[in-house]
C-alpha positions in Angstrom: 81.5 78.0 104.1 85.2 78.8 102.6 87.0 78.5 105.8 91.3 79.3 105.5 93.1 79.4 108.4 96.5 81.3 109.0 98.8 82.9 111.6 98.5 86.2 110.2 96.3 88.1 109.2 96.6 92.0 107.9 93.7 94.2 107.2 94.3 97.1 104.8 97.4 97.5 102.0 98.7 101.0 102.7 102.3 101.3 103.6 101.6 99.8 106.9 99.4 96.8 106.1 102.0 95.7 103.5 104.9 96.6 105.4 103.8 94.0 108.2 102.7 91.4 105.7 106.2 91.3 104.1 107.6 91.5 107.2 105.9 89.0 109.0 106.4 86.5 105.9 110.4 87.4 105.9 110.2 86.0 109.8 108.6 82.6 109.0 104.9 83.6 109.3 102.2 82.7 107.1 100.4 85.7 105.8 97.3 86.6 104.3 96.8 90.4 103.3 93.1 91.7 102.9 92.5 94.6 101.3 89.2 95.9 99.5 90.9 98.1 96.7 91.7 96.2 93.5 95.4 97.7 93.7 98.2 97.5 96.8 99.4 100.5 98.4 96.6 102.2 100.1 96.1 106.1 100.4 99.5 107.3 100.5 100.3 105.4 96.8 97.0 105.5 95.2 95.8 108.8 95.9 97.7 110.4 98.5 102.1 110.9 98.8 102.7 109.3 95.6 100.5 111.5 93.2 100.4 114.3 95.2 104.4 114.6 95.0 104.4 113.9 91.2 102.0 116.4 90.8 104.0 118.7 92.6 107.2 117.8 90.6 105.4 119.0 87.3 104.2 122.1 89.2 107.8 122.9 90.2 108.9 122.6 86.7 106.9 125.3 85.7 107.7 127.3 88.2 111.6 126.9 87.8 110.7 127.5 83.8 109.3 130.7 85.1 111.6 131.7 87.8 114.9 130.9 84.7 113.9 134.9 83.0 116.3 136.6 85.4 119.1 134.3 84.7 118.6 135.1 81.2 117.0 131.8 80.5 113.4 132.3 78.8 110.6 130.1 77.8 107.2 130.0 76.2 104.3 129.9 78.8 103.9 126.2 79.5 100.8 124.5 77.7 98.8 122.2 79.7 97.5 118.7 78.9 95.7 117.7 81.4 94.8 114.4 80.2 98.6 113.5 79.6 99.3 115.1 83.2 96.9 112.4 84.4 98.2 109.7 82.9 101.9 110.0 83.7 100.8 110.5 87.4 98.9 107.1 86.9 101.4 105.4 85.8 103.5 106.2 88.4 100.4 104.9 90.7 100.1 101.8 88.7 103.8 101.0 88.5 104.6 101.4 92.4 101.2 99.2 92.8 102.1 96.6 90.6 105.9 96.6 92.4 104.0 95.8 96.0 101.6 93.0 94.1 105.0 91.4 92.7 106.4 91.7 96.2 103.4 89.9 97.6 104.0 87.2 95.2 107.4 86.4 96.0 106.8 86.3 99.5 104.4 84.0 99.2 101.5 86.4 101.1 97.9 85.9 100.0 96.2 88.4 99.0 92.3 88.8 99.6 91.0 91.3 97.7 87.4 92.4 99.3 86.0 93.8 102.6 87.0 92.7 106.1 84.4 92.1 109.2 85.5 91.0 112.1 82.8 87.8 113.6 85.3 88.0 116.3 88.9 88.1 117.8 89.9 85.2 116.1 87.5 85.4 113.0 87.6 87.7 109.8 84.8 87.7 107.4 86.1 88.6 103.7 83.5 90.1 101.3 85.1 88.9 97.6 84.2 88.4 94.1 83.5 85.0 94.8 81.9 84.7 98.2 82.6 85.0 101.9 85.5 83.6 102.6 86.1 83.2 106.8 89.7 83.4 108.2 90.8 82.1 111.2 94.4 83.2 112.5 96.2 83.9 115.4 97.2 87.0 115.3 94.9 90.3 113.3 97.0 93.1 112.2 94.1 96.6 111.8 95.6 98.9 109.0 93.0 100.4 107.6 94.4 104.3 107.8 92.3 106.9 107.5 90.3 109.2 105.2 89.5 112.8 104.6 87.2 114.9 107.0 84.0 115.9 105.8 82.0 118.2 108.1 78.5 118.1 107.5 77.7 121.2 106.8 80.3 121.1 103.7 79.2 117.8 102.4 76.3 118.5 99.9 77.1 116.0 97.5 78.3 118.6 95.2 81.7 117.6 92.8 82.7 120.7 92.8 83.3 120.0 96.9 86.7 118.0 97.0 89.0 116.2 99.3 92.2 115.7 98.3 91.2 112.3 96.6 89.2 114.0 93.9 92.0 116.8 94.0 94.7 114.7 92.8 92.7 113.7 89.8 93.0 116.8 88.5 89.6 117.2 86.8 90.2 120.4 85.7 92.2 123.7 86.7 89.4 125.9 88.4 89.7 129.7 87.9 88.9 130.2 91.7 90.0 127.5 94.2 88.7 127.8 97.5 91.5 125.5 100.0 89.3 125.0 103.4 92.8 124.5 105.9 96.0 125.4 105.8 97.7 121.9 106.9 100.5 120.1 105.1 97.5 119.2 102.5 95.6 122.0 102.1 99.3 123.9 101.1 100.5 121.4 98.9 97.5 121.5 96.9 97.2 124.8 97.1 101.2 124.9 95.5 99.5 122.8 92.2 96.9 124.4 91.4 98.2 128.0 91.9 101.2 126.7 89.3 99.0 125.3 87.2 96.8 128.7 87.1 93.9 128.7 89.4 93.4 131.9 91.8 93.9 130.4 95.0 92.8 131.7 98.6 93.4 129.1 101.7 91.7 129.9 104.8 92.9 128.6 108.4 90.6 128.7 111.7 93.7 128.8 113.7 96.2 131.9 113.9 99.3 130.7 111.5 99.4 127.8 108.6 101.5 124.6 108.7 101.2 124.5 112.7 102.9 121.6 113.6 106.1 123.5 112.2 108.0 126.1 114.5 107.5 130.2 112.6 111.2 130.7 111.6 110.6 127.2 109.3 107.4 128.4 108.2 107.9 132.2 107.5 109.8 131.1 103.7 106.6 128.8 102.6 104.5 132.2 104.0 106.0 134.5 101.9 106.1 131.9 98.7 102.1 131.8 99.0 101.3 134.9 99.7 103.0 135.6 96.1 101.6 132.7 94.7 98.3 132.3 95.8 95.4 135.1 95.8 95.4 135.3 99.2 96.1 133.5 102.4 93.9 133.9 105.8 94.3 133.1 109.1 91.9 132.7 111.7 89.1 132.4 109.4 86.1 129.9 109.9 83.8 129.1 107.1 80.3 128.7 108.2 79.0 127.5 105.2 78.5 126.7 101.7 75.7 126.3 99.4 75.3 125.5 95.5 74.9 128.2 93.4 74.6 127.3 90.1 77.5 125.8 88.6 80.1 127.5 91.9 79.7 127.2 95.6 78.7 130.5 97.8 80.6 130.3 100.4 79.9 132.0 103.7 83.1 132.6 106.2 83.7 134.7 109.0 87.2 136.5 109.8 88.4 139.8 111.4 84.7 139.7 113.2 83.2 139.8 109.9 81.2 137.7 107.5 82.2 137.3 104.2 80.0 136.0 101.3 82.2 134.5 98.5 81.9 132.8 94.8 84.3 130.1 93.8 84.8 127.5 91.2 85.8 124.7 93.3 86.5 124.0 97.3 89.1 121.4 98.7 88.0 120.8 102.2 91.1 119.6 103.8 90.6 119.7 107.6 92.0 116.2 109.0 91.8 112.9 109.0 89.7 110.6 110.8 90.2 106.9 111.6 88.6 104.5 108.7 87.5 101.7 110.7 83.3 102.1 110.3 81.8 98.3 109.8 84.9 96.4 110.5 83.3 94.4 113.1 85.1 95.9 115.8 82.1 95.6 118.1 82.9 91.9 118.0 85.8 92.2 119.6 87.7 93.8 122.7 89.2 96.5 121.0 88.4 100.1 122.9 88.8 103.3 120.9 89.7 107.0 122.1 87.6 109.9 122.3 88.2 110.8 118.8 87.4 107.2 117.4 91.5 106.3 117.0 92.0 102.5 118.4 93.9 102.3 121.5 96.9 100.6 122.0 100.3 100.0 124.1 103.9 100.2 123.1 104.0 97.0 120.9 100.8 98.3 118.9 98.8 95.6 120.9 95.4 96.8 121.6 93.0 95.3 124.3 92.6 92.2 122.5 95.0 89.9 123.0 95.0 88.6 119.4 94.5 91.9 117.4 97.1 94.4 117.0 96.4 98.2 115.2 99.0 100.5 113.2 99.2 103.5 111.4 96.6 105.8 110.8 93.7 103.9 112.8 95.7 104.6 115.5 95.9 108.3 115.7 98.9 110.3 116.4 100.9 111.9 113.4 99.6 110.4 110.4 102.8 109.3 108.1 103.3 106.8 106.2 106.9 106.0 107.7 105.1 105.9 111.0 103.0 103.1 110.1 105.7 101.2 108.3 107.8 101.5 111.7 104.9 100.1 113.7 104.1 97.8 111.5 107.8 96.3 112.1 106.7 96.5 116.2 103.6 94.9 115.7 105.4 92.0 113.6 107.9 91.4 116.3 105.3 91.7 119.1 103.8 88.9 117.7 106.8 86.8 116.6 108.1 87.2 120.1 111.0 89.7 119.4 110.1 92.3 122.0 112.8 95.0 121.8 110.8 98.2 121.7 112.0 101.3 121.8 110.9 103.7 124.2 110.8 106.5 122.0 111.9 106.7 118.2 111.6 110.2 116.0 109.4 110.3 113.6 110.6 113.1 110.9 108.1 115.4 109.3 107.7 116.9 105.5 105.9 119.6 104.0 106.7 119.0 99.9 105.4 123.2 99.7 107.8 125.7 97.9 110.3 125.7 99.8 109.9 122.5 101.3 109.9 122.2 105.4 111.0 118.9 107.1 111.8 118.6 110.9 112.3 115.8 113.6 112.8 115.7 117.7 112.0 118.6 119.8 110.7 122.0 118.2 111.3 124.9 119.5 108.1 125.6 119.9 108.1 122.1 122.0 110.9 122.9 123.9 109.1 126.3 125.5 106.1 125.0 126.2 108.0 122.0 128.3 109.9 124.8 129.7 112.8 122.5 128.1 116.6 124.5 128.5 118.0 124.5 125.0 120.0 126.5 122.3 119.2 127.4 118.8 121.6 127.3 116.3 120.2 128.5 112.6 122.6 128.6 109.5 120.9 130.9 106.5 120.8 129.1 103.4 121.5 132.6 101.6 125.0 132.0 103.3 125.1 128.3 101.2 127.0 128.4 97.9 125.0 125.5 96.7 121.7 127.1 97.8 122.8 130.1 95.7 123.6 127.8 92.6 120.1 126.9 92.7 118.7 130.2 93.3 117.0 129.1 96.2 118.6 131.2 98.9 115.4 131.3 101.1 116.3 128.7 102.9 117.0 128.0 107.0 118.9 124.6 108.8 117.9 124.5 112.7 119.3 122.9 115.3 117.7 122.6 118.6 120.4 121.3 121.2 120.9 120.6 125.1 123.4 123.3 126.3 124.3 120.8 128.9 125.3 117.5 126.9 125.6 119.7 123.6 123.4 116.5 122.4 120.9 117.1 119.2 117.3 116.7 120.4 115.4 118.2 117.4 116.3 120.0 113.6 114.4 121.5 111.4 115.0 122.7 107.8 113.3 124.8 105.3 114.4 125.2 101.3 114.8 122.9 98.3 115.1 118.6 99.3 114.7 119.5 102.9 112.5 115.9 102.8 115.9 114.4 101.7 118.3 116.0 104.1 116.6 115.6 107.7 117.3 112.0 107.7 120.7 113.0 109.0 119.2 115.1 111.4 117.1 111.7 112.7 119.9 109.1 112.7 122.3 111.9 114.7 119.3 112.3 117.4 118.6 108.6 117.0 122.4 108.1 117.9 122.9 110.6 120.3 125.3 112.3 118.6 126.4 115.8 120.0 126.7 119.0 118.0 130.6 118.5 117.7 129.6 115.4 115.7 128.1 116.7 113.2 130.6 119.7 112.8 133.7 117.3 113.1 132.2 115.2 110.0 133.5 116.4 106.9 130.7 117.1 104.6 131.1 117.7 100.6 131.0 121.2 99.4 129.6 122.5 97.8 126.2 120.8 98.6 123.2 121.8 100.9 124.2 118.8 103.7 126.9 121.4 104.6 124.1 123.3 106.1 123.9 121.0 109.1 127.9 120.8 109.4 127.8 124.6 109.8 124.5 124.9 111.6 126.2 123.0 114.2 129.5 125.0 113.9 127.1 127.9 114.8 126.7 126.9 118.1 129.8 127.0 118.8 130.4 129.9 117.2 133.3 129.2 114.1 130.4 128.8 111.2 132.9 129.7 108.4 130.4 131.3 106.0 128.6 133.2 108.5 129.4 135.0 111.7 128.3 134.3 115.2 128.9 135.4 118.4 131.0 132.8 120.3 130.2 131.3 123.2 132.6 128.9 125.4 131.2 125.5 125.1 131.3 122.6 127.8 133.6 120.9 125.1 135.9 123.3 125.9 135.5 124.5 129.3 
């Protein structure tokens, strides 16, 4: 029996798992890192964030290439080579992968590559190339994230049935693309292969797409796919589907009526759930929610004293920044550092055309807590740099106490929203009041002006758009 012993031990390589290895081996800790995939990096590189948003970065091209005409710009419809496509998304993939494999290395963190079983809370089985391997350690870090719902019914071992896995490989551009959800996912997607020339129809069980979001941020990435996608339907179940030849029949009900449909290919993209089957976690004293997510408390601890769980297993909002935060509180759980925050915000992006990020308290939050606050919104078609980009569809929120005039959430819709809400997060993070971000001088002309002026807005001197004032605390 190849027995190794260590003080840490991580299970799965996503950006969790290898965010607590490193960090774990940066504090003094000796570190092994299992993970059954021959490459580092998990869902979110290999086929998740990482190819999804390079795929969508050659989709935008062609749509910008498209959208040039009226500014008396034109060129030749785009010619596709798919296998090309591939391979530069791959090697994107394979660089990033190969960058966390060095990192591992210079750390000094072993990496396992094969299958983890726990014999017990102290005890991991490893599955590899060259035969069990059992290690002991004191401390088990679960990071196994998740994978892509399949409901039954849809799952008929068909290819032409995808998840977003087989999605991001491209394996052709379908004439008729069926999107099962209208999540972050199922809209991303959708964005690709409606660029790329499929007919595209998504349909949503519940009554709006992109949910999470409040409407005002979602209305822009409505109107972009009903334009660019066949068609878009809310509260629409699909019942079933079927093989039919070389297309899936596809049987959905909406409006009180059944619908019997024909398409090339369906992406089912419905959730996630938790990717812990035959772990071993029988073996131990970790408990599990109703929905199969593990449970655990505030330093990612769950009810075994030795084994901690982060990221995806763990339920919640499923982001890849999330898991690399708790994989930080996990480490120092462990290490003995416990300074945990309470609460920390987690930001939110939606890489659609336009794109939508947004962090703290929604709106839509903030009524249903019957929370007291004020909206300030700033139009992007009043932003001289939005304009210069000919993307004036855009809309920065801000969703502050009327008492403190503190920022407790933000939201943005339009081009590099993903890059501009981290100002939003570190002024909420802060604490930092409205006047804050209106005092700071931003550069013009760029779109961070947007949350200078949004917060000018609320107190009503926006200089690119008008407002009526109100007297703020500030000043009474």
């Amino acid at each position: 029996m190849d027995s190794i012993k260590t003080e840490v031990v991580v299970l799965g390589a996503g950006p969790g798992g290898y965010a607590a290895a490193f960090y774990a081996a940066d504090k003094g800790k000796k570190v092994i890192l299992v993970e059954q995939e021959k490459r580092l990096g998990g869902v979110c590189l290999i086929r998740g964030c990482i190819p999804s948003k390079a795929l969508l970065h050659a989709a935008k091209l062609i749509t910008e290439a498209r959208h040039s005409e009226h500014m008396g710009i034109q060129f030749g419809e785009p010619k596709l080579d798919l296998d090309k496509l591939r391979a530069w998304k791959n090697s994107i993939v394979d660089k990033l992968a190969g960058g966390v494999s060095m990192l591992a290395k210079q750390r000094g963190v072993e990496v396992l590559q094969g299958r983890g079983y726990f014999e017990d809370s102290r005890t991991l089985r490893v599955e590899t190339a060259e035969g069990q391997k059992f290690v002991t350690y004191d401390a088990a870090i679960v990071a196994v994230g998740s994978k892509s719902a399949m409901p039954k019914a849809f799952d008929l071992g068909n290819p032409r049935i995808m998840t977003s896995g087989e999605a991001l490989d491209v394996p052709d551009v379908p004439g008729t693309l069926l999107i099962v959800g209208g999540g972050y996912i199922g809209m991303e997607l959708g964005t690709v292969y409606a660029t790329l020339g499929s007919k595209v129809v998504v349909v949503e069980a519940l009554g709006s797409i992109l949910t999470g979001a409040d409407a005002d941020l979602v209305r822009p990435v409505q109107r972009y796919a009903e334009k660019a996608f066949q068609q878009v339907r809310v509260k629409t179940k699909v019942i079933s589907m079927a093989t039919a030849g070389k297309r899936i029949k596809v049987v959905m009900e909406t409006d009180g009526k059944k619908l019997e449909e024909l398409y090339d290919r369906v992406l089912v993209s419905v959730g996630r759930v938790p990717n812990h089957a035959d772990l071993g976690l029988e073996n131990t004293k970790i408990t599990k929610d109703d929905r199969g997510f593990i449970k655990v408390n505030e330093k990612q601890q769950t009810n075994d004293p030795a084994l901690y769980a982060i990221g995806d297993v763990t339920g919640g909002v499923l982001l890849a920044h999330k898991a690399s935060r708790e994989a930080r509180l996990a480490v120092d759980a462990i290490t003995g550092d416990h300074e945990t925050l309470d609460k920390y915000i987690i930001p939110a992006v939606v890489f659609t055309d336009p794109e939508i990020a947004w962090c703290g308290l929604t709106e839509t939050e903030a009524k249903e807590k019957g929370i007291t606050v004020k909206i300030a919104r700033f139009p992007w078609s009043a932003s001289g740099r939005a304009l210069t980009f000919d993307h004036p569809e855009g809309v920065t929120k801000l969703i502050i106490d009327p008492e403190t005039e503190r920022v407790l959430g933000a939201g943005i819709t339009g081009q590099g929203a993903g890059e501009l809400i981290s100002e939003a997060v570190l002024a909420i993070e802060m604490g930092a009041t409205a006047y804050d971000l209106a005092a700071s001088i931003h550069p013009h002309p760029t779109l961070s002006e947007t949350l200078m002026e949004c917060a000018e807005v609320f107190y009503g001197h926006a200089t690119h758009t008008y407002t009526r004032r109100e007297a703020s605390r500030r000043e009474s």
